[in-house]
Every structure is written in C-alpha cells, then in structure tokens.
N, C-alpha and C positions, 0 to 999 in steps of 0.2 A: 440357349447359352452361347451356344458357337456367333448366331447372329450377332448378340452384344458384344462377344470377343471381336469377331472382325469391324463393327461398327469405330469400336474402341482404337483397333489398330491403324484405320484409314484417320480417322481425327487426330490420332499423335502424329501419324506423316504427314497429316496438310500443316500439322504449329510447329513439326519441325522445318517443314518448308516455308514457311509464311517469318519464323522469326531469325533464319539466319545470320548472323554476324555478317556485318559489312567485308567487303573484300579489302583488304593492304592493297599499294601497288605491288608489293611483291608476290602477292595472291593471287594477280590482273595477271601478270606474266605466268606464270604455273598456266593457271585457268586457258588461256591462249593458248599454252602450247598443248594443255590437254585435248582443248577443243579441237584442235589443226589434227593431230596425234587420231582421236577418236575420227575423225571424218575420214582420215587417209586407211586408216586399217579397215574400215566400212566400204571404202570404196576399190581394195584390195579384193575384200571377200567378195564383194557383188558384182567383179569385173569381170568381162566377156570372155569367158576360157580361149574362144577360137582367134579374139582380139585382146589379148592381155596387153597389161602397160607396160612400155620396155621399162629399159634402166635409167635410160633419159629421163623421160617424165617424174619418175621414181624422186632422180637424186633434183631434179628441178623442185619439186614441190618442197623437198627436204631442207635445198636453199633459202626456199622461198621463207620456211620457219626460220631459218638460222635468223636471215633479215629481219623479220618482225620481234623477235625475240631481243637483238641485237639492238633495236630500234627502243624498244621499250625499256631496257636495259638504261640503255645510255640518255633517256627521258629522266628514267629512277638520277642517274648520274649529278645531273646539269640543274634538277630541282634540290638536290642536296648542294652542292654547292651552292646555288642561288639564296637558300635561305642560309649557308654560312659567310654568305659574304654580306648581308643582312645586317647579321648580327655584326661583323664585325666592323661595317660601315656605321653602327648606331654607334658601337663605342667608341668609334672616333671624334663620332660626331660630338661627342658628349663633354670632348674638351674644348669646343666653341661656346657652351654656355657660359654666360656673361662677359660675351666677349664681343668687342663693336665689329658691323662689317658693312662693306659699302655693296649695295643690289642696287637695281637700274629702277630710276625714279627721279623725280625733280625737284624735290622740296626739301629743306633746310630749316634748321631750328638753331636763332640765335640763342646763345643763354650765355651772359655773364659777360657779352662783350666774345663771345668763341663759338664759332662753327666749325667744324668740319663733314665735307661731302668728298666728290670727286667727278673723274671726267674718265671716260672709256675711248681709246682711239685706236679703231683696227690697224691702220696706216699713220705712220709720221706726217705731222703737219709745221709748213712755215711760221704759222703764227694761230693759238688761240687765247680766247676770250672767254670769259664767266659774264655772264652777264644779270645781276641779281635783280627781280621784281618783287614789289610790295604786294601782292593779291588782293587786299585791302583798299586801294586806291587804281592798281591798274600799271602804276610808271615805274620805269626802269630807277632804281636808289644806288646800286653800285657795280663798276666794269673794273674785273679781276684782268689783268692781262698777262698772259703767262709765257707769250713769246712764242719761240719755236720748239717745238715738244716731240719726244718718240714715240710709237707706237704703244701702247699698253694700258691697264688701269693706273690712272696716277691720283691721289689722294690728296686735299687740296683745305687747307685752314682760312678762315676770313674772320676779319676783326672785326667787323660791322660800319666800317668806315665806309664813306656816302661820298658819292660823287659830287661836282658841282664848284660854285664858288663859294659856296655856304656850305660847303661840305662840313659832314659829321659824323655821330659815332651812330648808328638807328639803332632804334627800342630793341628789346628781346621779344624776339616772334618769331612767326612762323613765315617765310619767305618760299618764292618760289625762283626758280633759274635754268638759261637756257645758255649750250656751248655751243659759239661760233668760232669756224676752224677753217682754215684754206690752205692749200697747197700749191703753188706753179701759179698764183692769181685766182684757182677754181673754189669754191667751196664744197666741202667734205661736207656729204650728208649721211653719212656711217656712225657719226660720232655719238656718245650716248652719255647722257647726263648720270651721275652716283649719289644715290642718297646714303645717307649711316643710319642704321639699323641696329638695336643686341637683341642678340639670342636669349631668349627664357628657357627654352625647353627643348628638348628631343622628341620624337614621335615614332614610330614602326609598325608598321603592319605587312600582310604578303600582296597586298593589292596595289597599294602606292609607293612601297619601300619608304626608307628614310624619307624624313618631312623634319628640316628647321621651326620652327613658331618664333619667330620674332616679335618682338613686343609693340610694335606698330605695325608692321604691312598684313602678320600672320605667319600660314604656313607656306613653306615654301622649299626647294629641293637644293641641294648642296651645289649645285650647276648653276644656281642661279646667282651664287657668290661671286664678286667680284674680285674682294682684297676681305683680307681679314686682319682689321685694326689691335 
C-alpha cells in the first residue's frame, strides 16, 4: 500500500509540474528576483567562513537586482504603452476611411474629363512641369506647367487637355506621368510624383501596427501619406 501511496504522490508532482500555467510578465519579474534572491542566500550560506563576502559585494549584487528588476519593469512600462498607442493610432486612423489621399506613385485615372494627383518637392524649385503619357502608345499627350513652386506636397487637377496644334480633350483612362523640376539651371532629382488613392479600411495588429488598405495600391502605413484630400 505505502508503494502505491508513494507511486501516486511522484505522478501528481510530475502533472503538477508538467502542467503549470504560463508565467505573466509580471510573474517573469517575481520569478527573477526569486531566482537572484534564492542564488544569493545559497551562496551566503556556502561562503568561506575564513573568506567571507564583504559588504561591497553584498550591496553590489543587490544593485545588481535592483537593475534588472528595474529593467524588466520599465520593459512591462513601454510594451503597455506601445499597444495603447496602438489603439489609439487605429482610431485615428479610422477617420481617413473614405477619404482620398495622394502616396507616391505615377499613375492617373482620367474620369469625366477630371484628374487629380500631385507632386512631392523636398526643396523649392524655379520652374516645374507635369508631364503626362499615354501607356498605351508610348507618347508624351499633355505638359502641365506649374512655374515656380515651394517646397512641399502640392495637389494638382487636370482636365485632360492635350498638347499640340490639334490639341484636345483625351479619352478617360488610365495615364501615366513624370515631374520635371529645376532650380539655379540644375535639375532636381529629389522630386517625387503623387498618385490619389481612398482609403477602404483599417487594419491592426502588434507585429505591423496600423496598416491603411487602400483600394488600389493595398496596405500601407500612415507615413506613407502624403496629403489627405
């Protein structure tokens, strides 16, 4: 009988050991300082009577806990914020759906006789240019010129009006276009073309944080907005 008693009791302590609940971070830190705790009083008791550890060592190792403790602590800290700034990035984000914005890209979609894109310019420039292509055949259809411009994203409408002596109004489609920009005679190769974009949706998770879904490019991160139309 005693055999199966003790049998009995070694089988409950390995399923008590085997199925433990996961540690918290707040668990992690306990746990650590037990384990620091349990090592230091062990190595109290087992210390060389003739070579004891001063008081230095002592309050050094004790530091040494305060650090890691303090470290782990302020880990707990910056992950709580990180997912409250999360959230509250998402529900910002959530008043940009269905709302137009220009992100960096080339292409344009006439409809109705109306475009709108834009032009990104780190630096002020003397004089730029829109320069719009037909993808379809290859050749330049119409030269936007916008003169002398400031620094910044600036947003930019086009009628569909064509270049030429036969100029006209072009089909609705889809268009492609490139910004040439010059300053002092040099040309600006900084400059970056805007396409328009809307917003469908929100997204969140703790891996990627906020994610826009826009309804042609995809997903994509709030930094990657230029203007928001």
């Amino acid at each position: 009988m005693s055999t199966v008693t003790s049998a009995g009791t070694s089988i409950n302590d390995l399923m008590s050991t085997m199925n433990k609940k996961p540690a918290t971070a707040t668990d992690s830190v306990q746990a650590d300082t037990d384990k620091f705790m349990t090592l230091l009083v062990t190595q109290l008791k087992n210390q060389d009577p003739l070579n004891p550890l001063d008081n230095a060592q002592v309050t050094s190792q004790l530091a040494q806990l305060q650090t890691v403790t303090g470290v782990n602590k302020l880990n707990e800290t910056l992950e709580s914020l990180k997912s409250s700034y999360q959230s509250t990035e998402a529900m910002s984000a959530t008043n940009l759906i269905g709302h137009g914005v220009l992100i960096e890209g080339n292409h344009l979609t006439l409809s109705g006789g109306k475009s709108v894109f834009g032009v990104e310019l780190p630096t002020p420039a003397d004089n730029v240019q829109v320069i719009v292509t037909d993808p379809r055949t290859g050749k330049d259809v119409a030269t936007i010129d916008l003169g002398a411009s400031e620094a910044g994203a600036l947003p930019l409408a086009w009628d569909g009006s064509s270049d030429g002596i036969d100029a006209a109004m072009l089909a609705d489609g889809k268009y492609s276009f490139r910004v040439v920009a010059n300053r002092g005679g040099q040309p600006l190769t900084d400059v970056k073309a805007l396409t328009l974009d809307t917003v469908a949706s929100v997204s969140t998770n703790s891996k990627d944080g906020v994610k826009l879904n826009l309804a042609g490019k995809g997903a994509i991160t709030l930094a990657d907005i230029k203007q928001v139309l």
